[in-house]
N, C-alpha and C positions, 0 to 999 in steps of 0.2 A: 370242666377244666381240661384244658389240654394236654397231652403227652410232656411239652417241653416246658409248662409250668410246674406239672406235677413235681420234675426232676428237679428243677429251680426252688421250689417250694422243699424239697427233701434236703438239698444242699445248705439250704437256709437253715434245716433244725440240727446238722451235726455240728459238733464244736471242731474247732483246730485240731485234732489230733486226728480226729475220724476223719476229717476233711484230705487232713496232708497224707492220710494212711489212703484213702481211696485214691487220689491224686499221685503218690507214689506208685500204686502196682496199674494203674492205667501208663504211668511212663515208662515202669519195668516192659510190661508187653505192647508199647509201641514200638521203643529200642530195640527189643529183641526182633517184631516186624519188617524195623527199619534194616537194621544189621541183613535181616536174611534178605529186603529186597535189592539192598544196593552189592553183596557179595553173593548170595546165593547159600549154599551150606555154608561154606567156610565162617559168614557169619552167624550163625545155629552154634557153630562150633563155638566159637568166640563168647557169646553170651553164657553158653558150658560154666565155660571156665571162668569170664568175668564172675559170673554169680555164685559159683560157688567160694571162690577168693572172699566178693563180699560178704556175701554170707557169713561163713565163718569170723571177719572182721566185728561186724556189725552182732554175731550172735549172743555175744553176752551182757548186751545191752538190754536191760528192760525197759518195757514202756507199756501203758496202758490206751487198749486200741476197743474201742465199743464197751469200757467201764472194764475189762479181760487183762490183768496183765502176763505179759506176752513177749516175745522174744523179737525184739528188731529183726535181726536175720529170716525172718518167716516169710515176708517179703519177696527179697529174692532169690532168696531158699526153694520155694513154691514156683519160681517162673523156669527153675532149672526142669520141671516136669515139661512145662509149655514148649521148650526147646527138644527135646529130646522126643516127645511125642508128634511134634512137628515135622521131626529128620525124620523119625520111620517113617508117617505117613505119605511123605515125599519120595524118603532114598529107601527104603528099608530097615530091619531089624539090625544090619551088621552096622551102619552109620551111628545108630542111636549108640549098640553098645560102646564104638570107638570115643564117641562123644563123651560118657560115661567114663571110658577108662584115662582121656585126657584130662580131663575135672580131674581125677582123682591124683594122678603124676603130679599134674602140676601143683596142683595144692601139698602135695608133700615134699612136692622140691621150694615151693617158699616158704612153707613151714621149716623146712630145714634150715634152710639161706638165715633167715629171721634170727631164729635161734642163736647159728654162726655169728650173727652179727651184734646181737646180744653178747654176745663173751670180749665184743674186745670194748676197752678203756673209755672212757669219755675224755678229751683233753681240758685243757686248761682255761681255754676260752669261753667268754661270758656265755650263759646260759646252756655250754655244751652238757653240763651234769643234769640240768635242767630237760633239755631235752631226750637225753640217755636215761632218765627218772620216765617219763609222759612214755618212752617206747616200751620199758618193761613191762612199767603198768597196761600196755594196751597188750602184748603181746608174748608174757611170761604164764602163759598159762601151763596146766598141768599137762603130763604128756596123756592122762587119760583124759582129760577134755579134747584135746589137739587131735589125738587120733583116733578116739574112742567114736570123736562126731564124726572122721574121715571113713571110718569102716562103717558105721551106719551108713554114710550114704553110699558107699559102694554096692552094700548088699540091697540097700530100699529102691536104686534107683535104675539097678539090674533088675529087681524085681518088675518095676513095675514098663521096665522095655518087654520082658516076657509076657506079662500079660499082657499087655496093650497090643501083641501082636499074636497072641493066643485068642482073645476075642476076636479080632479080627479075620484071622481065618476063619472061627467058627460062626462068624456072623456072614462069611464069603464078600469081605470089602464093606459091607452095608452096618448104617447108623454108625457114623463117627463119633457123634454125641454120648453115646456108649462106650467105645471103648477108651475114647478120650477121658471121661470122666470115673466110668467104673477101674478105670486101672491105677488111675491118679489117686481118688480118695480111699482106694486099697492101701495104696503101695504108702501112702501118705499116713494111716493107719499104722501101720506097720513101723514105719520109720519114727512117727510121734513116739510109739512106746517103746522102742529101744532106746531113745533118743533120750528119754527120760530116766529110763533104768540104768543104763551104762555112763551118760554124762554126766544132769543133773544132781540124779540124786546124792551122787558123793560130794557133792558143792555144797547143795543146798538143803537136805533130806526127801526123801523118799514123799511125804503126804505134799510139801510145796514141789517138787517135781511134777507131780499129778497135775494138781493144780496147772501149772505153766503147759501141760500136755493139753490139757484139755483145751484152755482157752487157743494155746497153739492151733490144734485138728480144725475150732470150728473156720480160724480162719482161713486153711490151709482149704476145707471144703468151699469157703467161699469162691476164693480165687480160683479153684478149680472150675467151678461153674462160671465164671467169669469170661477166662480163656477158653471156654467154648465158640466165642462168635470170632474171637481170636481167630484159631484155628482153621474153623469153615473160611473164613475169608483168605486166609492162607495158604491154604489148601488148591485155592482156585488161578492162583498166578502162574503163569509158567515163566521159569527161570532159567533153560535151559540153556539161554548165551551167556550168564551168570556162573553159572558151572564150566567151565571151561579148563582143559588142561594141555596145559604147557607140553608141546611135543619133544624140546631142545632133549632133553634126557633118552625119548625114547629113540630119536635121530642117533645119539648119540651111541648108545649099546648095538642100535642094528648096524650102525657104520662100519666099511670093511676092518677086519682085525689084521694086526700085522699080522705077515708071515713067520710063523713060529721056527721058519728053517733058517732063515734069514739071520 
């Protein structure tokens, strides 16, 4: 049997869920490919922060992914490591953190907005209570869900920019496939059990928390190993006309200054 039956043949025994779940984090990490080859970082950046908006949107959605039920957002919850590991191994260590610290702004600046915008009135108009009902509900969560999952990822996703470049040195550049993957399903460790302990379990109890953790990590290590060929392949473009920065500003500062006698 050939390679490409094999896969045709594999595709053939999942059901629609498994089907659309593989076919979703294959789009996740071509997007995010795409983004970084038509902008360069700035799109790294972008998928940041797109992912983790979604994320959070999408996170309190369950579903069941390989018989596991599981958290929607794990998806591209999971590609925000792909991104960031991507920027070090490209820009370095300070790119990823900055990456890391705009995801998190920004999500608490539309966590906030949201909120605000939740407090004013529905008017009068057909289906306006209607659709002011559909926002709460998606979006009236607790403030320890809201930002209890915001500091998790702040601390899991610092984390795992340190190690990813802590093996790295100590590996002196060599095997990417290491550090990419050893620092992801660490860091991805880490974050599943806070994740569970500080969000979940006040929601849901403490044993189905578990539960949801577990099924989470295994696909989180999936993916991980996934975005391995990812990477290599990424790894090997040079983007450097992509990267480009606008001089007008720096023209602008060295330009002569008035005379202060004047």
């Amino acid at each position: 049997m050939s390679p490409l039956s094999a896969i045709f043949d594999f595709f053939l025994t999942l059901n629609s869920q498994d089907g659309l779940w593989l076919l979703t984090v294959a789009a996740d990490l071509s997007i995010t490919l795409l983004l970084y080859r038509l902008f360069g970082k700035m799109g790294l950046y972008a998928i940041v922060i797109l992912n983790i908006m979604l994320s959070n949107l999408q996170g309190p959605k369950l579903t069941i992914i390989f018989g596991m039920e599981t958290s929607l957002g794990v998806i591209l919850y999971s590609g925000i490591y792909f991104a960031t590991d991507l920027l070090g191994e490209k820009y370095g260590k300070r790119e990823s953190e900055r990456a890391v610290l705009l995801g998190f702004v920004t999500s608490i600046v539309t966590v906030t907005m949201i909120y605000i915008s939740l407090l004013f009135l529905p008017s009068q108009t057909a289906h306006a209570q209607e659709v002011h009902d559909a926002m709460v509900t998606l979006f009236n969560f607790t403030p320890l869900f809201v930002f209890g999952s915001l500091l998790v990822y702040l601390i899991t996703q610092s984390f795992d920019v340190w190690l990813f470049h802590y093996i790295k040195e100590k590996t002196q550049g060599k095997h990417l496939w290491l550090r990419n993957n050893a620092s992801t399903i660490t860091s991805q460790a880490l974050d599943t059990l806070l994740y569970a302990v500080i969000v979940w379990s006040p929601v849901v109890g403490l044993t189905k928390a578990i539960q949801l953790a577990l099924a989470k990590y295994v696909i989180k290590v999936v993916i991980a190993i996934i975005d391995t060929i990812f990477i290599y392949w990424a790894r090997s473009w040079d983007l450097s006309k992509k990267d480009w920065n606008d001089t007008a500003s720096k023209n602008f500062y060295s330009s002569d200054k008035p005379d202060s006698k004047t």
